[in-house]
N, CA, C and O atoms as a Tripos MOL2 file, in Angstrom:
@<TRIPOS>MOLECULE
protein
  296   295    74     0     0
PROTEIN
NO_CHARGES

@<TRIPOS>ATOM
      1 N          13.9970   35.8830  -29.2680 N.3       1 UNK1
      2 CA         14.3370   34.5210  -29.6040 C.3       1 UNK1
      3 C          14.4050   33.6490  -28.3530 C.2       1 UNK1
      4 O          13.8190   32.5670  -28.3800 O.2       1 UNK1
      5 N          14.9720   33.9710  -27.4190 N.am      2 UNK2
      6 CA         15.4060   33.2420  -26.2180 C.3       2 UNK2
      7 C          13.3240   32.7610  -25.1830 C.2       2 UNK2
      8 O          12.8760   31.7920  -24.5710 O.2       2 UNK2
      9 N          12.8200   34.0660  -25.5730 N.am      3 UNK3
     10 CA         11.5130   33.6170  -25.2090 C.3       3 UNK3
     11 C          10.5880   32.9200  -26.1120 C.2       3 UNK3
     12 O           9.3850   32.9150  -25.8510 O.2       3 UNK3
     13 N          11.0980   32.2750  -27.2530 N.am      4 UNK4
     14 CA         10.4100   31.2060  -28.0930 C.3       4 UNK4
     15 C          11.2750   29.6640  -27.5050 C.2       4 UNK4
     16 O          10.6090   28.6480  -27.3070 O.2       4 UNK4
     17 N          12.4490   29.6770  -27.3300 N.am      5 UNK5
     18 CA         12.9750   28.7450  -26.4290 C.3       5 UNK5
     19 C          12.6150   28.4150  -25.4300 C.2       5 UNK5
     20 O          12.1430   27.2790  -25.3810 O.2       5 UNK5
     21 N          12.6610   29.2350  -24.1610 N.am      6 UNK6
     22 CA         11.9180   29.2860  -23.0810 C.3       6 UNK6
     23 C          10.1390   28.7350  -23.3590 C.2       6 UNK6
     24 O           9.9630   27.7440  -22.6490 O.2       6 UNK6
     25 N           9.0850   29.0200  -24.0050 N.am      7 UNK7
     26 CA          8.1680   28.5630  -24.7130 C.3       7 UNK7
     27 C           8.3990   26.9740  -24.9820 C.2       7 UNK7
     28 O           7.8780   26.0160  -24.4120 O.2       7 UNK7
     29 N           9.3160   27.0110  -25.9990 N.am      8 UNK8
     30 CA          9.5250   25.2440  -25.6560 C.3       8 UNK8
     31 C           9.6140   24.6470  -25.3720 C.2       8 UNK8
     32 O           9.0830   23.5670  -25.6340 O.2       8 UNK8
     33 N          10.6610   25.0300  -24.3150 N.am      9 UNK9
     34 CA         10.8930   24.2470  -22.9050 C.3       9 UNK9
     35 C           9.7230   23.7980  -22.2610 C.2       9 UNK9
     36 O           9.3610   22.6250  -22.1640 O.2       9 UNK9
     37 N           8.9290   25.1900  -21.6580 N.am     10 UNK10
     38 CA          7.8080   24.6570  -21.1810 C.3      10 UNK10
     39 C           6.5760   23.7080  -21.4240 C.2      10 UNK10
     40 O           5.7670   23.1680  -20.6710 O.2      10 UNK10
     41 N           6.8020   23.7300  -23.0300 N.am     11 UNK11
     42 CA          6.0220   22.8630  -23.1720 C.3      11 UNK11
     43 C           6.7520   21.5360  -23.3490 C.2      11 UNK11
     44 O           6.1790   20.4650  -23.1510 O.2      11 UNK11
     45 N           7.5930   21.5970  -23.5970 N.am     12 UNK12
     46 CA          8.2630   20.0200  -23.4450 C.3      12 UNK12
     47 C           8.2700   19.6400  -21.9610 C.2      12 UNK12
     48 O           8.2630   18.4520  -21.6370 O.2      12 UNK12
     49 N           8.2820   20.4100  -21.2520 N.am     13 UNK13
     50 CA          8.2910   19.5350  -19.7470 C.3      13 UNK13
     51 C           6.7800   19.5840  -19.3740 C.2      13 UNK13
     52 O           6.5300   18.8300  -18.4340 O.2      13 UNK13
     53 N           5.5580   20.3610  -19.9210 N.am     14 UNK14
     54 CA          4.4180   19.9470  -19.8470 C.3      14 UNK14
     55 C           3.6690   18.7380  -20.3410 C.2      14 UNK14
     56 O           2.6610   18.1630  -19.9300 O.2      14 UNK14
     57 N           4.7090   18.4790  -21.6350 N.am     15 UNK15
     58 CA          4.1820   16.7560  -22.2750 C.3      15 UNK15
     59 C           5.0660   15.9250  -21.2400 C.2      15 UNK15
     60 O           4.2550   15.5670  -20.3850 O.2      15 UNK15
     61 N           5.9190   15.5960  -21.0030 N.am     16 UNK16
     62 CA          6.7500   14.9000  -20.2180 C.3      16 UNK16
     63 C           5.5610   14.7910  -18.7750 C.2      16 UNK16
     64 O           4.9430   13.7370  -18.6190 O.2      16 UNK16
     65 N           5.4170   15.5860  -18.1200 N.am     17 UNK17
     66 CA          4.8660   15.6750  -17.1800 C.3      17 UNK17
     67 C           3.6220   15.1800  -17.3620 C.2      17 UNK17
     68 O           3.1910   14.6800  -16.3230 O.2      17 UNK17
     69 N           2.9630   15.1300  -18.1720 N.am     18 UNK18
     70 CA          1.4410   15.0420  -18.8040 C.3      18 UNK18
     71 C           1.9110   13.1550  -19.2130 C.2      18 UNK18
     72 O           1.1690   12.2220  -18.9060 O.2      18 UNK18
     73 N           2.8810   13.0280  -19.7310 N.am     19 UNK19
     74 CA          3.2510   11.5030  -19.8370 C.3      19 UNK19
     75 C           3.1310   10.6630  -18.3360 C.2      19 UNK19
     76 O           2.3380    9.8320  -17.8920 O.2      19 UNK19
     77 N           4.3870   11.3600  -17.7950 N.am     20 UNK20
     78 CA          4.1120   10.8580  -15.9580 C.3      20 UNK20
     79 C           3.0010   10.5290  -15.3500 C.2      20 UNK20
     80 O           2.6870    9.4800  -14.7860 O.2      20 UNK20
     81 N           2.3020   11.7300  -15.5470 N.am     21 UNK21
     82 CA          0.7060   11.2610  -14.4970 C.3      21 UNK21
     83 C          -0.0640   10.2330  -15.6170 C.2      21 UNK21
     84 O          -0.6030    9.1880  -15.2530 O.2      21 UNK21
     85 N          -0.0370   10.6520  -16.9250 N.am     22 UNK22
     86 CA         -1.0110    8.9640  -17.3400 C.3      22 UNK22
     87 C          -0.4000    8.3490  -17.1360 C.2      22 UNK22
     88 O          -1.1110    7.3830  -17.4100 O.2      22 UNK22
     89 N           1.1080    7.6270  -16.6150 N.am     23 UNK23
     90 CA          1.5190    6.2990  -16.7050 C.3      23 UNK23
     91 C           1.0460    6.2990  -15.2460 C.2      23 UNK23
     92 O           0.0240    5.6260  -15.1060 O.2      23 UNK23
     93 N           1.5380    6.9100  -14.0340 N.am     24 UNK24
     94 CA          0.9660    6.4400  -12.6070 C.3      24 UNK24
     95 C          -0.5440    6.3330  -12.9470 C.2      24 UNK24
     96 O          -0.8870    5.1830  -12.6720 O.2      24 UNK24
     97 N          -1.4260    6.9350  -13.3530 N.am     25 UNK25
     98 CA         -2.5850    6.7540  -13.5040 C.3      25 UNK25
     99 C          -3.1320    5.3980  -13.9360 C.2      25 UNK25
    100 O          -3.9520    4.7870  -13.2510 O.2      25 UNK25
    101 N          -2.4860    4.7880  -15.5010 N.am     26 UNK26
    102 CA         -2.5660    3.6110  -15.7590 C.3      26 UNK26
    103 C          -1.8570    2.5710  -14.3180 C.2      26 UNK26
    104 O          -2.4650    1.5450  -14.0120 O.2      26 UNK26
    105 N          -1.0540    2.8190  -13.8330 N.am     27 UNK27
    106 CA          0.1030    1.9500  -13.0890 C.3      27 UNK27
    107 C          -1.5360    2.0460  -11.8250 C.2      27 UNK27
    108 O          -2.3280    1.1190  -11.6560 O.2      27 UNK27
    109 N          -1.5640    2.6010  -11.5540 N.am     28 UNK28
    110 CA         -3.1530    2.4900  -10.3890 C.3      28 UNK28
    111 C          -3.9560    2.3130  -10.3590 C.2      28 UNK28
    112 O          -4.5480    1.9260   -9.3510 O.2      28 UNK28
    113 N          -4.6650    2.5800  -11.9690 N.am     29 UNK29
    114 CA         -6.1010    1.4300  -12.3090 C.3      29 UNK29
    115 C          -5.4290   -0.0080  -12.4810 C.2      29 UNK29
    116 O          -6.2440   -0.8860  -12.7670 O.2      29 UNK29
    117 N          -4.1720   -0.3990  -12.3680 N.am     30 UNK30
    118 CA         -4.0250   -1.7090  -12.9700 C.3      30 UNK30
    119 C          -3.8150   -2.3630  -11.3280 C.2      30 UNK30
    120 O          -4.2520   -3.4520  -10.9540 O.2      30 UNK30
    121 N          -3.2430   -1.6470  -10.7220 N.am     31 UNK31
    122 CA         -3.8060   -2.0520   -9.2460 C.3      31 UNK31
    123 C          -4.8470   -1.8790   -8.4090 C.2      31 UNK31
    124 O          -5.0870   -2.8190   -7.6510 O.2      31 UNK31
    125 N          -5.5180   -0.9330   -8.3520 N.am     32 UNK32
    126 CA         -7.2340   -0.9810   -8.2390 C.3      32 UNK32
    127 C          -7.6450   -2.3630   -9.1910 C.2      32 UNK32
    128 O          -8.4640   -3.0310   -8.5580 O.2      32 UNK32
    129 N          -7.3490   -2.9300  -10.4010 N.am     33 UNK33
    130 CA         -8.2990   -4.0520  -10.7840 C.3      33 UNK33
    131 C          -7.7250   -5.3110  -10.4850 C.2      33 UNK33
    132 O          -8.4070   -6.3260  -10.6290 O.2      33 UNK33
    133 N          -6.1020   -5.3940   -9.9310 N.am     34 UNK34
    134 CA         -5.7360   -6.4760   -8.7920 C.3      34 UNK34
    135 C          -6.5400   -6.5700   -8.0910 C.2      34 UNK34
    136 O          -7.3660   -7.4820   -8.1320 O.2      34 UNK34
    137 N          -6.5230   -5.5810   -7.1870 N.am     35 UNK35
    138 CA         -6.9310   -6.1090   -5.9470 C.3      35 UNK35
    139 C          -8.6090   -5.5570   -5.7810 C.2      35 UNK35
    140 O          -9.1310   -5.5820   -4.6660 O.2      35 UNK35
    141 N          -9.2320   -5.1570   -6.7720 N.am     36 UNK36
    142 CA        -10.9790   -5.5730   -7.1540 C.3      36 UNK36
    143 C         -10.9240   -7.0520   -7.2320 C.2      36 UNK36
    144 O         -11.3880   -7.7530   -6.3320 O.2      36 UNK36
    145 N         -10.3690   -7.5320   -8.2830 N.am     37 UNK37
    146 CA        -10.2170   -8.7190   -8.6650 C.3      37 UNK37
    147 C         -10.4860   -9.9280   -7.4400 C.2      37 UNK37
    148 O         -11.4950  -10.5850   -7.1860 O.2      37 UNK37
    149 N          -8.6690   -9.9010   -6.6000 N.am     38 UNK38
    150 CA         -9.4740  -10.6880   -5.4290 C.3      38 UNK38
    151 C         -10.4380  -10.4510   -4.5270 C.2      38 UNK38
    152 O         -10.9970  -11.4260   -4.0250 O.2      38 UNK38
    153 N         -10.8400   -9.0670   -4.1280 N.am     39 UNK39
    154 CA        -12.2580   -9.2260   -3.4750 C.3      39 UNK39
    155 C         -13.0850  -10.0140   -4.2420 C.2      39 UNK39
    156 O         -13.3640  -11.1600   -3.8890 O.2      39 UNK39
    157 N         -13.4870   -9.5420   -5.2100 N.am     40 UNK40
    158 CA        -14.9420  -10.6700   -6.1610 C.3      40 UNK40
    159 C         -14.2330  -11.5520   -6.1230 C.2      40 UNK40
    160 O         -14.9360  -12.3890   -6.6890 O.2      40 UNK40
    161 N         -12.9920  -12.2400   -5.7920 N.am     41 UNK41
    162 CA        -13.0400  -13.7190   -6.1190 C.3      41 UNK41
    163 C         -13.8930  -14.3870   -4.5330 C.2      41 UNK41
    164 O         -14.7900  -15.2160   -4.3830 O.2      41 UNK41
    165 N         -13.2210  -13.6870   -3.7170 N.am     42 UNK42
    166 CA        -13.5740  -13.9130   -2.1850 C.3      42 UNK42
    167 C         -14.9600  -13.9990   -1.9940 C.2      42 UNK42
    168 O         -15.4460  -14.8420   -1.2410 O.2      42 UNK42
    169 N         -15.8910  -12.8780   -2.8600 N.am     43 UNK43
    170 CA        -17.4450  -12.8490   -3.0470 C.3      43 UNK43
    171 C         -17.7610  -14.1410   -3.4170 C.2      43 UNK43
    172 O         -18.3430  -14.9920   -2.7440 O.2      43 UNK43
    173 N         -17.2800  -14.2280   -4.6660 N.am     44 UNK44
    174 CA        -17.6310  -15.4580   -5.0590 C.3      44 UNK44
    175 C         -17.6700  -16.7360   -4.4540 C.2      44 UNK44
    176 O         -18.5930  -17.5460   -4.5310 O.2      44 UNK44
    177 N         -16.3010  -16.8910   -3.6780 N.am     45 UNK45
    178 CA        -16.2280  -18.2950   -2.9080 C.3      45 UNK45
    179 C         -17.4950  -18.1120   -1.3990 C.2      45 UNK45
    180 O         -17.9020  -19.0940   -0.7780 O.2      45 UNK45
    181 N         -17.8510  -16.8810   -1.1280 N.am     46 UNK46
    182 CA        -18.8450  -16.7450    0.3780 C.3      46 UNK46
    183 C         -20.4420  -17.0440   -0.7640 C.2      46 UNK46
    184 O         -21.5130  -17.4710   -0.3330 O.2      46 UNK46
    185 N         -20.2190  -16.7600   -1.8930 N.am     47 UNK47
    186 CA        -21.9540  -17.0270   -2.4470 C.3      47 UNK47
    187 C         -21.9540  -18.4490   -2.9130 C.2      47 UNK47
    188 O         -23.0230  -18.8670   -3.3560 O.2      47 UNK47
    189 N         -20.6740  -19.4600   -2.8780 N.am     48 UNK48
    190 CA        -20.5690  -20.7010   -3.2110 C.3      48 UNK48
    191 C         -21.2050  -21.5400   -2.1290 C.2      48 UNK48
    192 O         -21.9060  -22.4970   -2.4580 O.2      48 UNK48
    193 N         -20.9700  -21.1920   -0.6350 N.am     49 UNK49
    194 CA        -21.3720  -22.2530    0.4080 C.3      49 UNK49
    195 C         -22.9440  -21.9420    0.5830 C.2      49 UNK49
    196 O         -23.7230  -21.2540   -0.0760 O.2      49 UNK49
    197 N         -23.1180  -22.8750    1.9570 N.am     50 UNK50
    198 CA        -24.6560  -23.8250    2.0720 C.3      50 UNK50
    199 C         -25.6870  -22.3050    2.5450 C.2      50 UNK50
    200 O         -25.2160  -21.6830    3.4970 O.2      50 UNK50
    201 N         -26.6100  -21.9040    2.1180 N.am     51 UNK51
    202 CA        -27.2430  -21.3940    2.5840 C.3      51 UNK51
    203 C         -27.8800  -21.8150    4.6530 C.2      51 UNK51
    204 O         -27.8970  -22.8790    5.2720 O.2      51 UNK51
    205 N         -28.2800  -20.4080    5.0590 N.am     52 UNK52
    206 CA        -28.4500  -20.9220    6.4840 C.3      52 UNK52
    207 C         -29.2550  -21.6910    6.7140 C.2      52 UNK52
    208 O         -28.8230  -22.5520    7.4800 O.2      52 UNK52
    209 N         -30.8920  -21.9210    6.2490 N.am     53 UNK53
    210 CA        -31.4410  -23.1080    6.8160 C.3      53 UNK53
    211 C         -30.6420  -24.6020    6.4570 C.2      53 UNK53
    212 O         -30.7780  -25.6210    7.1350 O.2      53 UNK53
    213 N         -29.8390  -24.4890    5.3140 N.am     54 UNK54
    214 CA        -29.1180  -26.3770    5.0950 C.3      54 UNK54
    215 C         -28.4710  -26.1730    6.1760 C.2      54 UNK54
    216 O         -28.8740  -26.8490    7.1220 O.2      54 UNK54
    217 N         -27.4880  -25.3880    6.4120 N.am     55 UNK55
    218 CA        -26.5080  -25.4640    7.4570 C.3      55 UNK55
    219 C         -27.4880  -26.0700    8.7660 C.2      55 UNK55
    220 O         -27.1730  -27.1450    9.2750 O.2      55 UNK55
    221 N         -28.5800  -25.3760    9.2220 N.am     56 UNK56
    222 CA        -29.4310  -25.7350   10.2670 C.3      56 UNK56
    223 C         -29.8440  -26.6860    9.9670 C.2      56 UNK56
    224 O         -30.0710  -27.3620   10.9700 O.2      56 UNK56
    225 N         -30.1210  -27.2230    8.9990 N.am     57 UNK57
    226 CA        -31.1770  -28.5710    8.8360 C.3      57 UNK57
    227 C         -30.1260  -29.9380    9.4650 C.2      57 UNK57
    228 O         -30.3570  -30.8500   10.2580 O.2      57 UNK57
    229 N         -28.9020  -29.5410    8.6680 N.am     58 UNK58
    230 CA        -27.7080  -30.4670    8.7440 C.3      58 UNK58
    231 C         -26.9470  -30.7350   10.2190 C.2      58 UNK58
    232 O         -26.3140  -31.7240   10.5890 O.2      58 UNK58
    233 N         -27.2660  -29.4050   10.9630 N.am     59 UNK59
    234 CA        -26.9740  -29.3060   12.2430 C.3      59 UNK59
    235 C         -27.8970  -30.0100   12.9050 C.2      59 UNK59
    236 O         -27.3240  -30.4800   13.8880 O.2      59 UNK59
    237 N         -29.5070  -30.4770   12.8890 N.am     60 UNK60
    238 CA        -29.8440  -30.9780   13.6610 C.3      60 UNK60
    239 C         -30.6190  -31.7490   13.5970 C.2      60 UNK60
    240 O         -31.4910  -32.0040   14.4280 O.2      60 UNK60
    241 N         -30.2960  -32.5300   11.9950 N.am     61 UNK61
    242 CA        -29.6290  -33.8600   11.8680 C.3      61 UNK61
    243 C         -28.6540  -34.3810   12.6710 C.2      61 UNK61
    244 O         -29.1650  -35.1960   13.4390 O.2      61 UNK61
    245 N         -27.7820  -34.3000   12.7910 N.am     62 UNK62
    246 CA        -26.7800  -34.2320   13.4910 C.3      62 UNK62
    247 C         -26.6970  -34.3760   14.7060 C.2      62 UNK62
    248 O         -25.8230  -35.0220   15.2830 O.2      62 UNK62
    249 N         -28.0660  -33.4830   15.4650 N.am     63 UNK63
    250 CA        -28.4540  -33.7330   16.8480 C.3      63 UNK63
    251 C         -28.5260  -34.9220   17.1150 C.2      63 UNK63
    252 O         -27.9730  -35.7170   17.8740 O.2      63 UNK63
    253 N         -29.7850  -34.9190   15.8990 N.am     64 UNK64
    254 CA        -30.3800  -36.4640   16.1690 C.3      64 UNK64
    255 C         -29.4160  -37.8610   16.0400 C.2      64 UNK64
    256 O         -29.3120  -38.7450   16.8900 O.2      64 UNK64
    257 N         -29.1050  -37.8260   15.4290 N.am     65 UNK65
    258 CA        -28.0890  -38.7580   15.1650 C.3      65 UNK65
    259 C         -27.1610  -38.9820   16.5600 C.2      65 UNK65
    260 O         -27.2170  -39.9710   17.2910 O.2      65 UNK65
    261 N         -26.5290  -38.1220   16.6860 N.am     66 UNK66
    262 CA        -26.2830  -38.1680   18.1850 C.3      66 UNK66
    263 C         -27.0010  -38.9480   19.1310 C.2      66 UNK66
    264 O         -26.5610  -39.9170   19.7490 O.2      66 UNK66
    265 N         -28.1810  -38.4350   19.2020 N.am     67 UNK67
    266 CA        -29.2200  -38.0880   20.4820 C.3      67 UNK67
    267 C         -29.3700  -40.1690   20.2900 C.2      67 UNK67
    268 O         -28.8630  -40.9190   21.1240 O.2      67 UNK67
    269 N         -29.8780  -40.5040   19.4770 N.am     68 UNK68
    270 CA        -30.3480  -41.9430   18.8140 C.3      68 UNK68
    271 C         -28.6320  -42.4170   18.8690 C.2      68 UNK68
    272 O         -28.6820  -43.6320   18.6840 O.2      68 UNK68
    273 N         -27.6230  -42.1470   18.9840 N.am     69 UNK69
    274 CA        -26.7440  -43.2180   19.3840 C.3      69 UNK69
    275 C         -26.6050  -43.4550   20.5050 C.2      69 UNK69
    276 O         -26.3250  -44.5880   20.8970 O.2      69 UNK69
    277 N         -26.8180  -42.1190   21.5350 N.am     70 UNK70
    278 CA        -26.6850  -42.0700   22.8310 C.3      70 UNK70
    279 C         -27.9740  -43.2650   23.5410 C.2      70 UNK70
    280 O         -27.8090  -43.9610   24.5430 O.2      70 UNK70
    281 N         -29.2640  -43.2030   22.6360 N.am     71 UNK71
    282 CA        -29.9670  -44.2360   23.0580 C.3      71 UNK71
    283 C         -29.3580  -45.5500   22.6950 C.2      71 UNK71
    284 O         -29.2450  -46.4650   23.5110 O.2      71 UNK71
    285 N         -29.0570  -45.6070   21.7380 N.am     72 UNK72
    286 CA        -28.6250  -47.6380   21.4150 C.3      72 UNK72
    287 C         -27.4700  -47.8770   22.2640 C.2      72 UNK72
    288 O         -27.2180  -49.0480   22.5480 O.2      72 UNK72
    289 N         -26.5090  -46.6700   22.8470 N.am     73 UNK73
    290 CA        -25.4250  -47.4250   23.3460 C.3      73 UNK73
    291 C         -25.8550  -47.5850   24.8200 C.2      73 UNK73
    292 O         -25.0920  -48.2840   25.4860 O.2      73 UNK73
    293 N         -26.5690  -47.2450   25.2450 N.am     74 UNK74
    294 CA        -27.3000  -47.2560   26.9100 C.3      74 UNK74
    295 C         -27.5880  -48.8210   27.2080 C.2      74 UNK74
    296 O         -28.0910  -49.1630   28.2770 O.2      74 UNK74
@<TRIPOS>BOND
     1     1     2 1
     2     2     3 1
     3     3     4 2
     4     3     5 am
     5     5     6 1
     6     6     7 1
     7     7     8 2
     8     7     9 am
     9     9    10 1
    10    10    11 1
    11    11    12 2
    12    11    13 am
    13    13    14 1
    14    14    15 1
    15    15    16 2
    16    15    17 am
    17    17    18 1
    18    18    19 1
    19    19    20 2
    20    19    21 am
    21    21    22 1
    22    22    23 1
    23    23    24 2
    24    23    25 am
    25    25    26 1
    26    26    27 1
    27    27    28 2
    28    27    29 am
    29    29    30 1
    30    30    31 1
    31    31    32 2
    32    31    33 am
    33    33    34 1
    34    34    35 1
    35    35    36 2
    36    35    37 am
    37    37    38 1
    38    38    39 1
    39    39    40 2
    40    39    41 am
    41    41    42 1
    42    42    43 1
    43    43    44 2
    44    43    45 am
    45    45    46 1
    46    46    47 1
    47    47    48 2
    48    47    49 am
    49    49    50 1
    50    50    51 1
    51    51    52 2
    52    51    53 am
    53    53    54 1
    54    54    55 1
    55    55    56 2
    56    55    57 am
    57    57    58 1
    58    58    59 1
    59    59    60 2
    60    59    61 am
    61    61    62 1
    62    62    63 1
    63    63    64 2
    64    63    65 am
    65    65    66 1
    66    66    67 1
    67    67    68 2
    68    67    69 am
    69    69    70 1
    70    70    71 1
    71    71    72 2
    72    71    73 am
    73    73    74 1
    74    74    75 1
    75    75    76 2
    76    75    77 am
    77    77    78 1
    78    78    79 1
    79    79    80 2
    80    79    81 am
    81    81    82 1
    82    82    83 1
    83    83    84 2
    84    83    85 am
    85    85    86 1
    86    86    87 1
    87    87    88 2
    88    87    89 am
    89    89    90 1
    90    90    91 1
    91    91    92 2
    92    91    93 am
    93    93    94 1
    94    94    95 1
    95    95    96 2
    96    95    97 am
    97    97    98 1
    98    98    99 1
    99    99   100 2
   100    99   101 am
   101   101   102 1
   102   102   103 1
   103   103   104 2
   104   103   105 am
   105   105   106 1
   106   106   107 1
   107   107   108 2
   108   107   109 am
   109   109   110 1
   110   110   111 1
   111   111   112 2
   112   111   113 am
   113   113   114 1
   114   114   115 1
   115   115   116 2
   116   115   117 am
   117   117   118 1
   118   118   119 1
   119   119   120 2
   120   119   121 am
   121   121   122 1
   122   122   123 1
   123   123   124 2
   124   123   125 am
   125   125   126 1
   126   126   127 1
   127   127   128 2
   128   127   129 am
   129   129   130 1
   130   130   131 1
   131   131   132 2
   132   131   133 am
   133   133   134 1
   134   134   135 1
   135   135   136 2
   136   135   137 am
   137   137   138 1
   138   138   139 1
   139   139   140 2
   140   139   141 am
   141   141   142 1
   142   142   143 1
   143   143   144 2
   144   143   145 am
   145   145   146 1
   146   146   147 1
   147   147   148 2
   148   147   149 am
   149   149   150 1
   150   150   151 1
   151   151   152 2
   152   151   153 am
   153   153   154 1
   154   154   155 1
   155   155   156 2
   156   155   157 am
   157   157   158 1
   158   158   159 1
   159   159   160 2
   160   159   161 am
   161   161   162 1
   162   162   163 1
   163   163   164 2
   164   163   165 am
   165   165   166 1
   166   166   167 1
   167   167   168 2
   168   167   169 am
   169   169   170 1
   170   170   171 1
   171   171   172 2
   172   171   173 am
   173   173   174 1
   174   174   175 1
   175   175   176 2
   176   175   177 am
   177   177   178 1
   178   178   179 1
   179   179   180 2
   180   179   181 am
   181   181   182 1
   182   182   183 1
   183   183   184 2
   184   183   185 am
   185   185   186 1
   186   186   187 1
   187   187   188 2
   188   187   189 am
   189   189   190 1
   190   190   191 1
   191   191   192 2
   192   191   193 am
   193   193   194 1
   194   194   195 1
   195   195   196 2
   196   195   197 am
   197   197   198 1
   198   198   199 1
   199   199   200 2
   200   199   201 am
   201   201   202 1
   202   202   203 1
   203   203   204 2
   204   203   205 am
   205   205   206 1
   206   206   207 1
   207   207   208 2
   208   207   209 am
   209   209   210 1
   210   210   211 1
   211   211   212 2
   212   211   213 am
   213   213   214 1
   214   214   215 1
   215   215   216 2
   216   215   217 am
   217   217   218 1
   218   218   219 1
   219   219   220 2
   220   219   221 am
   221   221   222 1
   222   222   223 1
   223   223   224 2
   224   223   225 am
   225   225   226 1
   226   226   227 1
   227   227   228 2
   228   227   229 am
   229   229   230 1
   230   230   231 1
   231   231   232 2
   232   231   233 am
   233   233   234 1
   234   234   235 1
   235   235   236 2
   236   235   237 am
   237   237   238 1
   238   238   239 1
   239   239   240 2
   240   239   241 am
   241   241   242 1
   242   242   243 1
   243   243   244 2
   244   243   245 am
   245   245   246 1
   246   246   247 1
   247   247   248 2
   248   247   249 am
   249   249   250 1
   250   250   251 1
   251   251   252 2
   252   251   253 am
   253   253   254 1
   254   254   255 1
   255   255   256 2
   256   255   257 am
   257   257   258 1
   258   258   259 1
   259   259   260 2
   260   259   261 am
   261   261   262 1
   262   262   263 1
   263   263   264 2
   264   263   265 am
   265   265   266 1
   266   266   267 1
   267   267   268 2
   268   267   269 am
   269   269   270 1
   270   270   271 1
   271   271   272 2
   272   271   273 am
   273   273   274 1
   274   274   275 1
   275   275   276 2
   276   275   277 am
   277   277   278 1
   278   278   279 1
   279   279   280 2
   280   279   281 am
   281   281   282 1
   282   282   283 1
   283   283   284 2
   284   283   285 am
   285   285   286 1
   286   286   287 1
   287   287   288 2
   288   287   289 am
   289   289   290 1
   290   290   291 1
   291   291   292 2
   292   291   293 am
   293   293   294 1
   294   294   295 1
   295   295   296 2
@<TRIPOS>SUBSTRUCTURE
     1 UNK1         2 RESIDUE 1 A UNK
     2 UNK2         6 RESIDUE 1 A UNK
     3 UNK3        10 RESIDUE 1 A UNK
     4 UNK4        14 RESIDUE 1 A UNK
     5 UNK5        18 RESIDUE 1 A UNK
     6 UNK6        22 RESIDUE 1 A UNK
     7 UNK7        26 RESIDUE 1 A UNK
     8 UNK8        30 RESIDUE 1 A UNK
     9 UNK9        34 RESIDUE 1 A UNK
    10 UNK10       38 RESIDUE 1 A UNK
    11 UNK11       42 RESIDUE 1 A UNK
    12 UNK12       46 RESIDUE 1 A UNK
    13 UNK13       50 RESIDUE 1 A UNK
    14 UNK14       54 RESIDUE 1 A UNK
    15 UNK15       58 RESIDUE 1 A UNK
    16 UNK16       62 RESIDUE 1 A UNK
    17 UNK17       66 RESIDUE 1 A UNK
    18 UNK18       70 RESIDUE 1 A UNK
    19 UNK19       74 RESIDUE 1 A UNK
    20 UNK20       78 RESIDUE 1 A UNK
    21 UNK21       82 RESIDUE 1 A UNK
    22 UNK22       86 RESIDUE 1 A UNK
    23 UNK23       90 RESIDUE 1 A UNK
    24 UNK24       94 RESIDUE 1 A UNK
    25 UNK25       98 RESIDUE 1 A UNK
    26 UNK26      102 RESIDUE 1 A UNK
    27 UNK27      106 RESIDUE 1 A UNK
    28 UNK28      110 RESIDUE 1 A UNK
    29 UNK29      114 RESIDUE 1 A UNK
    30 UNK30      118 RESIDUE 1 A UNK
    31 UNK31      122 RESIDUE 1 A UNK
    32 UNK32      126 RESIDUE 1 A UNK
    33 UNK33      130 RESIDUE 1 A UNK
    34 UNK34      134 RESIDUE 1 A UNK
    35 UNK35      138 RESIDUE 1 A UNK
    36 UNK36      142 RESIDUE 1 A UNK
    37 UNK37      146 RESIDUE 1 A UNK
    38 UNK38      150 RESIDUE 1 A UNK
    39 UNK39      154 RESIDUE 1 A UNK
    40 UNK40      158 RESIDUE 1 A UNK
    41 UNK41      162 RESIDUE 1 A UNK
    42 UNK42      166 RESIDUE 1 A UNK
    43 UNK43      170 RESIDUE 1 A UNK
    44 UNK44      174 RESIDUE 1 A UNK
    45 UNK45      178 RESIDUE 1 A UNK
    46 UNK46      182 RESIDUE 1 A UNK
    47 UNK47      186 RESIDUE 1 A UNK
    48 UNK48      190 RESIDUE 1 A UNK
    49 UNK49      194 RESIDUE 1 A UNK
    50 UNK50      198 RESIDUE 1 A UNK
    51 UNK51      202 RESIDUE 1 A UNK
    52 UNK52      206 RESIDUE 1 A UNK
    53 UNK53      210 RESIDUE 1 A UNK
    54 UNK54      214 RESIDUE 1 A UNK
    55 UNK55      218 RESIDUE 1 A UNK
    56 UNK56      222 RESIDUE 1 A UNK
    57 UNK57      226 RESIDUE 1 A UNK
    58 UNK58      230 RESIDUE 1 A UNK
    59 UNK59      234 RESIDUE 1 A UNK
    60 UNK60      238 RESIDUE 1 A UNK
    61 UNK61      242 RESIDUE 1 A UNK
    62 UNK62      246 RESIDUE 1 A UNK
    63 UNK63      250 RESIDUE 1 A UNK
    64 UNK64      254 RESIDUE 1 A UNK
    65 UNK65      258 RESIDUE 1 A UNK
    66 UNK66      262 RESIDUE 1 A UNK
    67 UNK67      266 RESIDUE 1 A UNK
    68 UNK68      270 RESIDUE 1 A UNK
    69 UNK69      274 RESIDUE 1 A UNK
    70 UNK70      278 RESIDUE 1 A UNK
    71 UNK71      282 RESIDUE 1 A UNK
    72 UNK72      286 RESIDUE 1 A UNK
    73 UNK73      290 RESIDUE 1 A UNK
    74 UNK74      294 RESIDUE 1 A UNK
């Protein structure tokens, strides 16, 4: 009798235990998809700005603009 008890036990602290690790398990995919989350947001805001030739085009515009004030104010 006492080893059909013993039997129970063990399995009651095998569901218990078996409860534990899926909840940390859930509790760590739900932070793995935090902080997935803000990386792709961060992706997102670096695929929002100017590609490199605008950036260059705009830069030297810019030269010029310069370069042509430096002439009118002479």
């Amino acid at each position: 009798m006492s080893d059909i008890v013993r039997l129970e036990e063990q399995v009651k602290t095998l569901f218990v235990g078996q409860e534990r690790i899926e909840k940390w398990q859930k509790d760590h995919e739900d932070d793995d998809k935090e902080a997935f989350s803000g990386v792709y947001k961060k992706l997102d805001d670096y695929q929002n700005r100017l590609p490199v030739w605008a950036t260059a085009v705009i830069s030297l515009l810019t030269a010029v603009c310069g370069w042509l004030a430096g002439l009118v104010v002479k």
